[in-house]
N, C-alpha and C positions, 0 to 999 in steps of 0.2 A: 207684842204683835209679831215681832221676828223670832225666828229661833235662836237665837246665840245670847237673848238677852237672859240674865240672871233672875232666878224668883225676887219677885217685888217683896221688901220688907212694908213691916205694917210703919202709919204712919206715927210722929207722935206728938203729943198734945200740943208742943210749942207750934209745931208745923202745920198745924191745922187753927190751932187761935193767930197766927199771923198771917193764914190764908183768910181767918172768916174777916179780921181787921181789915187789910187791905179791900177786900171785896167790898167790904161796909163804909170805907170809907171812899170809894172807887163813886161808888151809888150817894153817897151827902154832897160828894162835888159836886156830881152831875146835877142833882136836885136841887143846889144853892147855889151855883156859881155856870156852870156851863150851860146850860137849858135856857135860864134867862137871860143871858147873856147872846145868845143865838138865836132868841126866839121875840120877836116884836108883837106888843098887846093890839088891841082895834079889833073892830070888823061884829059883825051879827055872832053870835051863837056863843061858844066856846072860846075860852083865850087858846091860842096855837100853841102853848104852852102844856095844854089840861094833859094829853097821853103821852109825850115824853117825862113830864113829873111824874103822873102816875106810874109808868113804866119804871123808872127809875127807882120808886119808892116802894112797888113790890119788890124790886130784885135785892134791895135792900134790905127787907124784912125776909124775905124768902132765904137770905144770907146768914144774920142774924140765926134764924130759928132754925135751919140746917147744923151752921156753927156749934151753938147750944146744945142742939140734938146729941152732934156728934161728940161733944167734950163729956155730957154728962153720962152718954152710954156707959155700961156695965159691958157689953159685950166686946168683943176682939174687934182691935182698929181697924177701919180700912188697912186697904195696901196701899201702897205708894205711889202711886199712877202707871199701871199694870201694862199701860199704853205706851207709854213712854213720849218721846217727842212725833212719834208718827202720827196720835190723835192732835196736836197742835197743829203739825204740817197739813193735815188732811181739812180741820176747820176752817186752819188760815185761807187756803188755797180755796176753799168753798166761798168764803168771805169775797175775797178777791175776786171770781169766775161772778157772783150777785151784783158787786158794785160794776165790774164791766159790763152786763148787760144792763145793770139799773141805766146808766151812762149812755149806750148808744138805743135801748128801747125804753122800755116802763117797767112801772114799779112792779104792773101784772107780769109783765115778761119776765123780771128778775124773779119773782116769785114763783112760775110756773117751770124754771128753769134749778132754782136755787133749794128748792122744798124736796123735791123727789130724790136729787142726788143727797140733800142731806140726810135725809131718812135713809139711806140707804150706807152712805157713811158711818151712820149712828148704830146700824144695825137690824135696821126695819126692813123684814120681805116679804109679807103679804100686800100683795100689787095691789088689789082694792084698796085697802086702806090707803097706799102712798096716794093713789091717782084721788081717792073720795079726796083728801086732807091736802093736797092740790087742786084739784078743783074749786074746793069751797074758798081756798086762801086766795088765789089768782083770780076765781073769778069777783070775791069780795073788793080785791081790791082793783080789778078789772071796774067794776060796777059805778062804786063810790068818786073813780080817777075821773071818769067820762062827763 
């Protein structure tokens, strides 16, 4: 993203099976030890439990089958995080600016505030889209919160 940094080399296999490890194992903690450990059973419907496991347990597989994808490719590796630490700073700082507003407003607040800048972080500028894909998130969870 600056200009002074070096062409990104491509990545290689070890670097990428100890990214998909860690990521997969990142997602089994959370699904066997942190989740229920956080989360108390009771109540009508759903255990409080069901969408943080399930969350969990795609990002896991979605890990997994990415990992796989990319080890068993024929074609030229990724690069090497072409971003460098400025896409980290930029997330982080996104992460952080959500939980502050999660904290002094709502969940919709944090979402109505946290979605548009990240789309736009990520790289997304057609304004329909951000505002439609804010809308439906903030007011979903505008709806559900009340």
């Amino acid at each position: 993203m600056s200009g002074d940094s070096s062409p990104a080399e491509p990545r290689s296999r070890g670097s990428v099976l100890a990214e998909m490890l860690c990521l997969a194992g990142a997602a089994l903690l959370a699904f066997f030890w942190i989740i229920p450990s956080q989360v108390s059973g009771g109540g009508l419907g759903l255990d409080p439990g069901f969408l943080p496991r399930l969350c969990a347990g795609a990002i896991g597989v979605l890990v997994l089958v990415d990992g796989v994808r990319r080890l068993t490719s024929r074609s030229v590796p990724d690069e090497a995080y072409a971003g460098g630490w400025s896409a980290l700073i930029c997330i982080g700082g996104l992460a952080l600016l959500g939980a502050f507003v999660l904290r002094y407003a709502s969940i919709a607040a944090a979402a109505a505030v946290a979605i548009p800048i990240g789309m736009l972080v990520l790289g997304e500028r057609r304004p329909l889209l951000i505002a439609l894909t804010t809308a439906i998130v903030a007011g979903a969870f505008w709806f559900f919160q009340r």
